[in-house]
C-alpha positions as CSV (number, residue, x, y, z in Angstrom):
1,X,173.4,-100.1,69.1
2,X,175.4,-102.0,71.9
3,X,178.1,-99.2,72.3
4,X,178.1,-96.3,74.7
5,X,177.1,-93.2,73.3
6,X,176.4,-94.1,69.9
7,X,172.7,-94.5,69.7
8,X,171.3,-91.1,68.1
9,X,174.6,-90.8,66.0
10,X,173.0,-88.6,63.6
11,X,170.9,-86.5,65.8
12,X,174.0,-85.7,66.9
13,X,176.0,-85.0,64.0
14,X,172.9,-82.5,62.8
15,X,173.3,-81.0,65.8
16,X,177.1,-80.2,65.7
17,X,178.3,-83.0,68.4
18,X,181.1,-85.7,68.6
19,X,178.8,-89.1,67.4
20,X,180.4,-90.7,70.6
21,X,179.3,-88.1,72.9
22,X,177.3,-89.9,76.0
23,X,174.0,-87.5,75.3
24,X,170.5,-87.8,76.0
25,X,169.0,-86.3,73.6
26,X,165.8,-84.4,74.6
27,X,162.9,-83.2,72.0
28,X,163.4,-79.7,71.7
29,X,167.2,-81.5,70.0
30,X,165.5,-84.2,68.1
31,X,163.0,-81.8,66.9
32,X,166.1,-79.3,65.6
33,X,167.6,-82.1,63.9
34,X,164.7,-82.7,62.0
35,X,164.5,-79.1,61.2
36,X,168.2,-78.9,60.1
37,X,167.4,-82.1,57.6
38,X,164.8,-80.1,56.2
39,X,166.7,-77.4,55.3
40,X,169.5,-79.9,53.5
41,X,169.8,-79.2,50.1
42,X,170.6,-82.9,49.4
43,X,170.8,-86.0,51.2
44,X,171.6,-89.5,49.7
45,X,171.3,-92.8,50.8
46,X,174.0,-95.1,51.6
47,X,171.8,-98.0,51.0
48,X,171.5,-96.7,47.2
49,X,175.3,-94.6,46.9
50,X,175.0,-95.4,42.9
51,X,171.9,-93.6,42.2
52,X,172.7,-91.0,45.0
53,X,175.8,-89.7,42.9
54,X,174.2,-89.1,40.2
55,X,171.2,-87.9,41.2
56,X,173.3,-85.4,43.2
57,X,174.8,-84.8,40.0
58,X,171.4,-84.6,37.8
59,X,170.1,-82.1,40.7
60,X,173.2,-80.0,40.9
61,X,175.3,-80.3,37.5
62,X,178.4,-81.5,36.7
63,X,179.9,-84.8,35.5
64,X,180.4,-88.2,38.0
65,X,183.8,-89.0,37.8
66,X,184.8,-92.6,37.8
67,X,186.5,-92.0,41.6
68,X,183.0,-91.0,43.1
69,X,182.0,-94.4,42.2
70,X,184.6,-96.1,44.5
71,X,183.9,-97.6,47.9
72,X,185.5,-99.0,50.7
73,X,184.2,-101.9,52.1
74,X,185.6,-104.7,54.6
75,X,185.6,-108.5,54.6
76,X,186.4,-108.3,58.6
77,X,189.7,-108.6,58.0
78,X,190.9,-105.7,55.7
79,X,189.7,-103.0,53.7
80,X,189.2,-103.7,50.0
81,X,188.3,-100.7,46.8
82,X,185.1,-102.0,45.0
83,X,184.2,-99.9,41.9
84,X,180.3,-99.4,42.1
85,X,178.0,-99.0,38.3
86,X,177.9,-95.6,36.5
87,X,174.9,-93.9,36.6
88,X,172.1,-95.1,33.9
89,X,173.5,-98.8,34.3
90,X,172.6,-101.4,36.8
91,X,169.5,-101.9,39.3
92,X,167.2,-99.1,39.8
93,X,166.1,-97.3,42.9
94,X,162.3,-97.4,43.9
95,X,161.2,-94.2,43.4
96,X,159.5,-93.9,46.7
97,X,163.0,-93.4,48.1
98,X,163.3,-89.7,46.1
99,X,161.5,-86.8,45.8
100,X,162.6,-86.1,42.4
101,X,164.2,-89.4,40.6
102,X,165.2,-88.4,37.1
103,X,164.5,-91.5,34.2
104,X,168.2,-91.2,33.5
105,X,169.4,-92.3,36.9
């Protein structure tokens, strides 16, 4: 990451700072970042949103609705909707990604 205080973005986050702060982050804060993950009840992975939603959803009840599907993306010049697969159609995630990957997702 090229831009001033971004590197570390989500140490930072887990930690309860501004992404942007310029902030060195020492061990004793990685190290409570990592604890703070561990203690997540869920985390998805952008990388895979599809199965994410509905594995959230397979973990924690509930239906997906059809809006939870819906990203935003950008062609560099504007931001454009695409509509993203329900869950039980389309590719499949490796299941080294999950702990727990239900068949049905």
């Amino acid at each position: 990451v090229r831009y001033p205080g971004i590197p570390n973005c989500q140490t930072k986050m887990l930690l309860g700072e501004y992404c942007g702060l310029d902030l060195n982050i020492t061990q004793a804060m990685f190290e409570e970042a990592q604890r703070r993950v561990n203690r997540l009840a869920f985390v998805g992975l952008t990388d895979a949103f599809n199965a994410s939603v509905c594995l959230f959803h397979h973990q924690f009840g509930g239906v997906p609705e059809p809006y939870m599907f819906t990203t935003h993306t950008r062609d560099g010049k504007s931001l454009q909707k695409r509509k993203q697969l329900q869950c039980g159609i389309g590719e499949r995630v490796p299941s080294s990604y999950w702990k727990q990957l239900p068949d049905d997702v």
